[in-house]
C-alpha positions as CSV (number, residue, x, y, z in Angstrom):
1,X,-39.0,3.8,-15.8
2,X,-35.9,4.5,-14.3
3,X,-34.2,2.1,-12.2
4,X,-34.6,4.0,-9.1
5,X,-37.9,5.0,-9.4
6,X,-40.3,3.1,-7.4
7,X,-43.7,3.9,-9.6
8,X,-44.0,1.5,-12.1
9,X,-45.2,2.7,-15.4
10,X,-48.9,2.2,-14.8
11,X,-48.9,4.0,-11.4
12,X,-48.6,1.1,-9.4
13,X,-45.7,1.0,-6.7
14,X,-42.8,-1.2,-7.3
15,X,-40.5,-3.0,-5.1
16,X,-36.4,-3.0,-6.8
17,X,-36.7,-6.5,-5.1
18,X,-39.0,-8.9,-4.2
19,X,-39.7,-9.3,-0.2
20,X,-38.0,-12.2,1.4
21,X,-40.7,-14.9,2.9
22,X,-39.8,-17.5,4.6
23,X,-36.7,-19.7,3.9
24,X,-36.3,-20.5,0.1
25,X,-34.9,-17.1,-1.3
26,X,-31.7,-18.8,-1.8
27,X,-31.8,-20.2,1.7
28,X,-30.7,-17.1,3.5
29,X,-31.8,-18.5,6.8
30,X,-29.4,-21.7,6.4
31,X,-26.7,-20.0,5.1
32,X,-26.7,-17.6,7.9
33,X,-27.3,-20.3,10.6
34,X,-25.4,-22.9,9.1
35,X,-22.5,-23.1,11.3
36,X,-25.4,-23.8,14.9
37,X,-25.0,-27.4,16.2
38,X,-27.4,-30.0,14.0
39,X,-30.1,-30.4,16.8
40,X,-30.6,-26.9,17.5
41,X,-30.2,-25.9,13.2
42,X,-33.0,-28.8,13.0
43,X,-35.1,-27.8,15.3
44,X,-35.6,-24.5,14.4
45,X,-35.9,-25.5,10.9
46,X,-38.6,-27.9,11.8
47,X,-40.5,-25.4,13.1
48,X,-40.3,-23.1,10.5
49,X,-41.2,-25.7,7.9
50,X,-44.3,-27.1,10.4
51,X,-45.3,-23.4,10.0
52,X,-44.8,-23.0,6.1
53,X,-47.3,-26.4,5.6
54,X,-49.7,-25.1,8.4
55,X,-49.7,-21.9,6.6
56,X,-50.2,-23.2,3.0
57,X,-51.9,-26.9,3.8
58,X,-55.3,-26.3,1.1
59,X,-56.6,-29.3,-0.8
60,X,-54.8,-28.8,-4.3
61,X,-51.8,-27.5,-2.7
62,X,-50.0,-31.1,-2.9
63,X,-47.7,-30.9,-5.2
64,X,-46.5,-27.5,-3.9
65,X,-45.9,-28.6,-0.3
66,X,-43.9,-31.7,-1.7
67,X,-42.0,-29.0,-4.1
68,X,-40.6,-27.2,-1.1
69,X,-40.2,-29.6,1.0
70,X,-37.8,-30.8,-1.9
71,X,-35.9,-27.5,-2.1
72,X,-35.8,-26.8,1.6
73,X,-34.3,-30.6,1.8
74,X,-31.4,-29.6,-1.0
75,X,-30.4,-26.3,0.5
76,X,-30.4,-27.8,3.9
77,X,-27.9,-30.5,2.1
78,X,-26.2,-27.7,0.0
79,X,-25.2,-25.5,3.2
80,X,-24.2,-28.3,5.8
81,X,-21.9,-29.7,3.2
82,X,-20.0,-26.1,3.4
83,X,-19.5,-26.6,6.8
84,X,-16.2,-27.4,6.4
85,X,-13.5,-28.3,3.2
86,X,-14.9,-31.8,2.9
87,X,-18.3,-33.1,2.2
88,X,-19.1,-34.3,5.1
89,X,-22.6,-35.5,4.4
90,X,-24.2,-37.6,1.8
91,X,-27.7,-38.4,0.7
92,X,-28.1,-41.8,2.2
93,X,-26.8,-40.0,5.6
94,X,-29.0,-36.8,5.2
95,X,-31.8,-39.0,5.1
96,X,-31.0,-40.9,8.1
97,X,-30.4,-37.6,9.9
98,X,-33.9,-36.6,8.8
99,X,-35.3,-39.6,10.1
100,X,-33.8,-39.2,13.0
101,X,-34.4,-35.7,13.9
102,X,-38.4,-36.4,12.5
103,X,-38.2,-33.8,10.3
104,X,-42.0,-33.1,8.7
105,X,-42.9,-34.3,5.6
106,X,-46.1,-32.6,4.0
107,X,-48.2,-35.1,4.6
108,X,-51.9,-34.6,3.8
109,X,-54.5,-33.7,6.6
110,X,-57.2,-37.0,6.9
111,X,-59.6,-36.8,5.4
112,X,-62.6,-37.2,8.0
113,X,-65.5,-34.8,8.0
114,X,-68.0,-34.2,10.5
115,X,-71.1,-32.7,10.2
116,X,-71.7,-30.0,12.5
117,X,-74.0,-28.0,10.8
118,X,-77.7,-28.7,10.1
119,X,-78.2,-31.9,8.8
């Protein structure tokens, strides 16, 4: 296969690069929007990541949500700390800042089932 053919070698169509979803493919989004003011970076960020649990919130997904929120949580403090020359903002004060702002954790749906079928 050559490397700009797009049929892969079994017929089926290839893409030269993956699509970008979402936020993660080396946090494009925050780079980009980087230099907005905090509230209005957060709060679009917040909704994006609200939408990324609602999205992908299965029992068994757990661990997954938790592993982006993770890497959404680095790359938010990767790209505010390139703000300016000095880093301006450390662990214990992203965290407050997180607090603060209520950013979502992926917290688990409850657990309460009702019957409404036939019972």
């Amino acid at each position: 296969m050559n490397a700009g053919d797009p049929i892969g070698s079994k017929g089926r169509v290839r893409l030269a690069e993956p699509p970008e979803t979402g936020m993660l493919p080396e946090g494009h989004w925050l780079k980009v929007n980087r230099h907005k003011r905090l509230p209005v970076l957060l709060k679009t960020l917040k909704r994006k990541v609200r939408g990324y649990y609602n999205y992908f919130r299965v029992v068994g997904n757990s661990r997954g949500l938790w592993t982006f929120y993770k890497e959404v949580v680095k790359l938010l403090y990767k790209w505010l700390n390139r703000r300016s020359q000095r880093r301006s903002l450390t662990w214990p004060k992203l965290k407050r800042v997180l607090e603060r702002f209520a950013f979502p954790t992926p917290a688990q749906p409850s657990r309460q089932t009702v019957n409404r079928g036939l019972a």
